[in-house]
C-alpha positions as semicolon CSV with decimal commas, in nm:
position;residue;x (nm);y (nm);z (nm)
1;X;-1,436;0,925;-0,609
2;X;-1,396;0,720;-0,281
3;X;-1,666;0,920;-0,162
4;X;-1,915;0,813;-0,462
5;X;-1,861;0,427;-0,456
6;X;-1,913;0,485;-0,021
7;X;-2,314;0,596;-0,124
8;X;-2,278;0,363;-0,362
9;X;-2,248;0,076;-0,113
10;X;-2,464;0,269;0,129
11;X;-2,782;0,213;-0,120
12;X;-2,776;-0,135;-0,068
13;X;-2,800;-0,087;0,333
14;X;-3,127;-0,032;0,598
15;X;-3,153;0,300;0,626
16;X;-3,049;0,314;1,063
17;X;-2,676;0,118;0,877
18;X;-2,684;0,389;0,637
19;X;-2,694;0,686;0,890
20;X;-2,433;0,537;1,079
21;X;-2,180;0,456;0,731
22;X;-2,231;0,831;0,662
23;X;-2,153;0,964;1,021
24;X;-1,824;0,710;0,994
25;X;-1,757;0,824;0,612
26;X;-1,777;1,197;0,716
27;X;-1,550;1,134;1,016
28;X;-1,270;0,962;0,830
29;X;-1,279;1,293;0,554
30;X;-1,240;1,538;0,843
31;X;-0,922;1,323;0,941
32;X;-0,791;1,322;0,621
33;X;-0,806;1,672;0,578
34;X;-0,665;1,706;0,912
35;X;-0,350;1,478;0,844
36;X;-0,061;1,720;0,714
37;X;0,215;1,473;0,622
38;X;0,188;1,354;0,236
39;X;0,307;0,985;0,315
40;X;0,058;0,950;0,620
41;X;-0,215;1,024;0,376
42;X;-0,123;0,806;0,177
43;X;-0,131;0,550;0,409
44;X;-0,462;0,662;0,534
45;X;-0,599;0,618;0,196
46;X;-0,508;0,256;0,159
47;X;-0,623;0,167;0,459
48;X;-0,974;0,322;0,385
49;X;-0,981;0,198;0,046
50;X;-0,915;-0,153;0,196
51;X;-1,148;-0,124;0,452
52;X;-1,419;-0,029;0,195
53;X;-1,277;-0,341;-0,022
54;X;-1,377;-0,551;0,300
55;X;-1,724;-0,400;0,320
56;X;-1,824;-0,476;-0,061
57;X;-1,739;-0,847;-0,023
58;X;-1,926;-0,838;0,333
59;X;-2,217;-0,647;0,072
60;X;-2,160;-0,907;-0,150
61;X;-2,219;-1,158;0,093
62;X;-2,500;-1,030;0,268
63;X;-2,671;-1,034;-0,113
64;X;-2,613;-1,350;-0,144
65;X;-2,350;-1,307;-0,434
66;X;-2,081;-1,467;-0,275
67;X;-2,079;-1,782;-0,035
């Protein structure tokens, strides 16, 4: 699902930002998958699902949505 709304963001990008965003999105699954520990994924996944909190209001933003 965090995968999906990732694209989802990336549509509203240049395509050069959106080559990049995949490169980074596909990097952070192959970590995931390589973390073993349960509770280190777990923090793995809030961090990413903060950081892509951060880059929808910096979307947002660049739309001029938000001030």
């Amino acid at each position: 699902m965090i995968h999906h709304f990732c694209f989802f963001l990336l549509s509203f990008c240049e395509e050069r930002e959106r080559e990049l965003w995949r490169q980074q999105a596909d990097d952070w699954l192959a970590f995931y998958r390589s973390i073993r520990h349960p509770h280190r994924r777990r923090e793995w996944l809030f961090f990413v699902i903060l950081r892509g909190f951060n880059l929808s209001l910096l979307l947002a933003r660049r739309l001029g949505r938000l001030p």
